[in-house]
N, C-alpha and C positions, 0 to 999 in steps of 0.2 A: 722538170724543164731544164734545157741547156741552151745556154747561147754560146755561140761557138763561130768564129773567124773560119772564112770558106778553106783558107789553107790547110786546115786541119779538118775539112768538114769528111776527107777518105778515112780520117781514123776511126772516127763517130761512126760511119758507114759500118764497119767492122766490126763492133761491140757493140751497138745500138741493141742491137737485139736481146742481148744479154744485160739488158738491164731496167730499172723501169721508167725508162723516161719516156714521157706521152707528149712532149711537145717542142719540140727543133725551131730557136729562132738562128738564121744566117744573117752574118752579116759580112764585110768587105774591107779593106785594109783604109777606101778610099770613099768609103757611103758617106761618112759623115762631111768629107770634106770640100760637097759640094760642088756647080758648075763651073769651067771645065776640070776643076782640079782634078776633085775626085773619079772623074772618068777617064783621066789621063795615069791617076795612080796606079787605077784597078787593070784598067790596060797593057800597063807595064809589067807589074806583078803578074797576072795570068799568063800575058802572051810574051813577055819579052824575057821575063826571068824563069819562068813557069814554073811560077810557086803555089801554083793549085792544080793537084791532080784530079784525076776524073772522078763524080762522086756521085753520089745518089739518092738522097733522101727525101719521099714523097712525103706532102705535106709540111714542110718545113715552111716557118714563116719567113721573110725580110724585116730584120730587123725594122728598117721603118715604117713599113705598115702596122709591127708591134706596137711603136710606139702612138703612130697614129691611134689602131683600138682601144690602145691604153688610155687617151688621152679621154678618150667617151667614158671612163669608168669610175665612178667615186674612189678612194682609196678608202679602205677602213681598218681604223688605226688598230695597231698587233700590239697587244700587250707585252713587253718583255723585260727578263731581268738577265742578272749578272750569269745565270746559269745557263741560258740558252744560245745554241751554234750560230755564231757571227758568219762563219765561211769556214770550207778548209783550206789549210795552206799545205802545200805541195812540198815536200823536200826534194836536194837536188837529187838525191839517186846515186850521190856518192857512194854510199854502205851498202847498195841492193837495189832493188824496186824502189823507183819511188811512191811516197806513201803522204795520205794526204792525212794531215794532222788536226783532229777537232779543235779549233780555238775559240773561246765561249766568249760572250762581250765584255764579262767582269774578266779576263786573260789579260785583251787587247786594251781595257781601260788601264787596268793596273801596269802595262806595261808602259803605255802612252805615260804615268804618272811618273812611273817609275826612269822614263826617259827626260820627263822634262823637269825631274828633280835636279839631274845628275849634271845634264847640258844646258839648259834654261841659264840659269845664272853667266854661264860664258857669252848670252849673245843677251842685247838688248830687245825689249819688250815687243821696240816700235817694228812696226813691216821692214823688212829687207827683203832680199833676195837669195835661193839657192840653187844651187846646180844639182839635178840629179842623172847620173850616166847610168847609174845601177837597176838592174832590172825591177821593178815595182813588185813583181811576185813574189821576189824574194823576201823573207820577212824582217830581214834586216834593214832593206831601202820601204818599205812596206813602214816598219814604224821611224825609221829615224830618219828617212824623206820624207815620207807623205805625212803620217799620220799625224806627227809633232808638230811638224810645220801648222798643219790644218791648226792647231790648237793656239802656234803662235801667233797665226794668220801671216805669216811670210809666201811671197809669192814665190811658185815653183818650175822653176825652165827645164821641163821633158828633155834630155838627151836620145832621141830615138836611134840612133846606130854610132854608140862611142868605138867601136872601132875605125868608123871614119875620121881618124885625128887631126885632118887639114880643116875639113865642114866642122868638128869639134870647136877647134881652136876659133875659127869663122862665129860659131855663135857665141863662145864666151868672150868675144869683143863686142859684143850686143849689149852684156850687161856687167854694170857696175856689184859683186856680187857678194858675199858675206862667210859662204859656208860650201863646201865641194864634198861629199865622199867619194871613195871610193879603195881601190888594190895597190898595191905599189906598182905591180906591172903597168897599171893605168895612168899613174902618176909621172911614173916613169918617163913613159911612150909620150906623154904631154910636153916632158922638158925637149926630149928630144924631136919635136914637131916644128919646123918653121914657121914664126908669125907668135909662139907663146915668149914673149917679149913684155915682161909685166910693166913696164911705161907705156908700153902699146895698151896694153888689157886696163891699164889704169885705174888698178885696184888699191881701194885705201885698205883693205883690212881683207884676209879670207885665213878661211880656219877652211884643213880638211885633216880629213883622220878616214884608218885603213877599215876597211869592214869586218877581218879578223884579227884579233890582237895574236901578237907574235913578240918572243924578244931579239933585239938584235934590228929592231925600227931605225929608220934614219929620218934626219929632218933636212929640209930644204930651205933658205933663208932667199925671201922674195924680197924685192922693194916697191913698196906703194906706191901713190901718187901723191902721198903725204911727206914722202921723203921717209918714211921710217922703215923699215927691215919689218917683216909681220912673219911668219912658217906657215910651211905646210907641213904639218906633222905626218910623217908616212909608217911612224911606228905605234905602237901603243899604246895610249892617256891615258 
């Protein structure tokens, strides 16, 4: 089975055949997000930007009638351990093809452990807040946004299009916040945005650090709302 966003549903078209999936749920950029939103999203996306080309696959569910059938069906509990495939993760395709990586759940625990060995102690126990711009695919924002967080229970602000740095800068005035990654380029592009004014943004403390360690990092000295100087580290910890 695959579930698969309509915009990609022409490339499915094309390889489908060649492989052995028996079951296509579809779904929409703007299904989950309900009256009128979502029907204004999907509208946009299809007809205004026309990010879904023409496709074809008979038989294919909607996602939410998936979930509807689902909902009629007991679940019965899968035994598993450390050795069996969590997901695969996708590399970017730097080096070649990209190639999707087995990663087992004793991988993704040991890494999770292994992250909140090393970062855990810099930030407090209690809930905060973090900003994520970085794609969640990637395995990098994959464990050291999402997955860590989940385990500190810190709440998680989705950046869905960080390249829009006005609308960026527009939500990080929304929250008081703890923890930021991202590239230096991003970082960058941030100071130079109109509106990133850290009295404005009113942050008493943020930690952010680059996604790949490089030497030759620079740091950035911000002022809180506390009055004290805090960094944005943009090089390598």
């Amino acid at each position: 089975m695959i579930v698969i966003v309509e915009n990609f549903a022409h490339v499915l078209q094309e390889v489908i055949a060649h492989t052995p999936i028996k079951h296509v749920v579809l779904t929409s950029v703007g299904e989950m997000l309900g009256f009128p939103k979502g029907n204004i999203v999907d509208f946009v996306v299809r007809h205004k930007r026309k990010q879904v080309k023409p496709y074809s696959l008979p038989g294919a569910w909607k996602f939410r009638d998936a979930l509807k059938s689902g909902s009629k069906v007991r679940m019965k509990p899968v035994r598993l351990t450390h050795d069996d495939i969590a997901f695969l993760q996708y590399t970017g395709g730097t080096t070649g093809v990209a190639k999707g990586a087995m990663l087992t759940h004793g991988n993704m625990v040991a890494t999770v452990l292994q992250a909140l060995e090393w970062i855990g102690p810099a930030f407090p126990r209690d809930p905060s807040t973090l900003i994520t711009a970085l794609p969640l695919y990637h395995i990098f924002a994959l464990t050291a946004n999402c997955l860590l967080f989940v385990v500190l229970g810190w709440r998680n602000v989705l950046i869905t299009n960080p390249r829009d740095f006005p609308a960026f800068v527009a939500e990080l005035r929304k929250y008081k916040f703890t923890y930021i990654s991202g590239v230096n380029t991003l970082f960058n592009a941030l100071l130079h945005t109109p509106g990133f004014d850290n009295r404005r943004l009113q942050q008493s403390a943020l930690h952010a650090r680059r996604r790949h360690g490089r030497a030759g990092g620079c740091r950035q000295t911000m002022e809180g709302s506390d009055g004290k100087d805090s960094h944005a580290g943009l090089g390598p910890h």
